[in-house]
C-alpha atoms as an extended CHARMM CRD file, in Angstrom:
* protein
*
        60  EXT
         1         1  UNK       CA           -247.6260000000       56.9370000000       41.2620000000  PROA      1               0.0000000000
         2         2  UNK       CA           -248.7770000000       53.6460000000       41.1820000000  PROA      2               0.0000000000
         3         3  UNK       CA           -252.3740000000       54.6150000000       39.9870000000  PROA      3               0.0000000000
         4         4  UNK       CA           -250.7090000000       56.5140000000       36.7350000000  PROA      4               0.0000000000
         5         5  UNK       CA           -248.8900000000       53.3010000000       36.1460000000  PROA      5               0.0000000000
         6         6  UNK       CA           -252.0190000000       51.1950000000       35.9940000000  PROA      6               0.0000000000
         7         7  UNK       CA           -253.6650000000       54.2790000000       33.8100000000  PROA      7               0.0000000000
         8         8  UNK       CA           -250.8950000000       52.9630000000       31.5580000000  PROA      8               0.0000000000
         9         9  UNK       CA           -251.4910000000       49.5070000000       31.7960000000  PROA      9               0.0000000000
        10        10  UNK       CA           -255.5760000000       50.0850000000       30.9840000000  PROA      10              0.0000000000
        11        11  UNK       CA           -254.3770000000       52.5000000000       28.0390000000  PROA      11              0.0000000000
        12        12  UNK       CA           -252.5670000000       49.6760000000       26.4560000000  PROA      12              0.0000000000
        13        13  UNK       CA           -255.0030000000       46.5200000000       26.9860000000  PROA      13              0.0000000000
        14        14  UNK       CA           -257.7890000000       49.2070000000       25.6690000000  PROA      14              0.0000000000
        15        15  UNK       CA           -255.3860000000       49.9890000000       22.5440000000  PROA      15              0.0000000000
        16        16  UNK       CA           -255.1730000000       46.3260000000       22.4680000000  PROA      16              0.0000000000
        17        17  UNK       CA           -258.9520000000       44.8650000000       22.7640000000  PROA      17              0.0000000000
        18        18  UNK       CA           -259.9000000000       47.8160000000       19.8930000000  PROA      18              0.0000000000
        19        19  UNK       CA           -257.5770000000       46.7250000000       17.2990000000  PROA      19              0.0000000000
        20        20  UNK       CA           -258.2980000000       44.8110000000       14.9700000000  PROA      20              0.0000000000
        21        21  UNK       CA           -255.0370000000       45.0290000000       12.4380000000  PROA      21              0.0000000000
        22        22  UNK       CA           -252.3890000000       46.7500000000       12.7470000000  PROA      22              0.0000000000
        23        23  UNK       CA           -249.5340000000       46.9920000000       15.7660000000  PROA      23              0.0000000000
        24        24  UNK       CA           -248.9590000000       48.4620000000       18.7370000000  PROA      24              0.0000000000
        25        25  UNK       CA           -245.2650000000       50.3050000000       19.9240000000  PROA      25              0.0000000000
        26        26  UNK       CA           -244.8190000000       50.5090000000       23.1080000000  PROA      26              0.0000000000
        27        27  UNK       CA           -241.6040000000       52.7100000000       24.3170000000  PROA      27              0.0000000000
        28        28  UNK       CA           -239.6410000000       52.3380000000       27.0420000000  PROA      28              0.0000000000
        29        29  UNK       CA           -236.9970000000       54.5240000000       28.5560000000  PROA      29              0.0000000000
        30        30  UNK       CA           -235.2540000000       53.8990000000       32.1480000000  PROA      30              0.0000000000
        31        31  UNK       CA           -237.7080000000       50.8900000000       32.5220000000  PROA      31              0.0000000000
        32        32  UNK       CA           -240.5190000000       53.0210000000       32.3480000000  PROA      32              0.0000000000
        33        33  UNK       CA           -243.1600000000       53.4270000000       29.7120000000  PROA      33              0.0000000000
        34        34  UNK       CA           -242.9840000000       56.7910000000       27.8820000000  PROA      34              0.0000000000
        35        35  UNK       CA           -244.9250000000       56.2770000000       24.5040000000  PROA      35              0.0000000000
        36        36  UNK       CA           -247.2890000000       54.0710000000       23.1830000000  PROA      36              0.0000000000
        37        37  UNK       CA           -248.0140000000       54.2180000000       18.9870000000  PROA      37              0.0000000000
        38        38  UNK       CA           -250.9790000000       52.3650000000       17.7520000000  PROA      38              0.0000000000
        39        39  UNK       CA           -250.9390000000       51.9940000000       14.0390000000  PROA      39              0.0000000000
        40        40  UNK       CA           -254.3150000000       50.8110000000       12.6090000000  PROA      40              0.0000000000
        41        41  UNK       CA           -254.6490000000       49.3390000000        9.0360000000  PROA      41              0.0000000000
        42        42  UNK       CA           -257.6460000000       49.3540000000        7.1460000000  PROA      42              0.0000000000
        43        43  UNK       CA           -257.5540000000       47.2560000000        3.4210000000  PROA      43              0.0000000000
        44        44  UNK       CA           -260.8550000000       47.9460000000        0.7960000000  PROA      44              0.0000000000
        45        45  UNK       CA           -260.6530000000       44.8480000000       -1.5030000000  PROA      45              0.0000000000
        46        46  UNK       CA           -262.9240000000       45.0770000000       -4.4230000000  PROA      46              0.0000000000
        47        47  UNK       CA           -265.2630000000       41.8700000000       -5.1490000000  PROA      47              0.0000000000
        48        48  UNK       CA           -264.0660000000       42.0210000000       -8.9610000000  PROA      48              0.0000000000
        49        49  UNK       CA           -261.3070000000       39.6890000000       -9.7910000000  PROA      49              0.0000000000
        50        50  UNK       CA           -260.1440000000       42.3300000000      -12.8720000000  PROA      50              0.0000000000
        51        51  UNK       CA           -256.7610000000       43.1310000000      -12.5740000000  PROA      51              0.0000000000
        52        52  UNK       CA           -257.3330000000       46.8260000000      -12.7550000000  PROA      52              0.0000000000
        53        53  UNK       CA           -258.9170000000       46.8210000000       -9.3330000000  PROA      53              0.0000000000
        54        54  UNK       CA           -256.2690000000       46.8650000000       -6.3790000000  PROA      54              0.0000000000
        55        55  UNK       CA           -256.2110000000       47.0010000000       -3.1170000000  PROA      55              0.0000000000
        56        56  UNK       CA           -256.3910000000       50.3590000000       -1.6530000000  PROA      56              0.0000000000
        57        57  UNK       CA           -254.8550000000       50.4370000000        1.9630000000  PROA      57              0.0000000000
        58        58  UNK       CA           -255.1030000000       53.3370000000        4.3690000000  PROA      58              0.0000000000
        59        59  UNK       CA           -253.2130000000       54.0210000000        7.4400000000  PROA      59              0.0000000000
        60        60  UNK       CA           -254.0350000000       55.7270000000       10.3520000000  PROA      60              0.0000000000
């Protein structure tokens, strides 16, 4: 038991080091982790100050 909770805490610290932006969830039921949600963001910004380019974001 105790190896699959380290598996958990390596999963997260990896999650961690390999984001750059974005967040990580981390669930918890009965003092136990049960889920763990890593949301990524990615934002394309175009060199041109014109108004009519935006930013485009995408989400993983």
């Amino acid at each position: 038991m105790a190896d699959f909770e380290q598996e958990k805490k390596k999963y997260i610290l990896d999650s961690l080091k390999d984001l750059q932006f974005g967040s990580l969830v981390i669930t918890i039921h009965d003092g136990q982790i049960t889920q763990v949600d890593k949301t990524e963001k990615n934002r394309f910004i175009s060199k041109s100050k014109s108004k009519t380019n935006r930013a485009v974001q995408t989400y993983n």
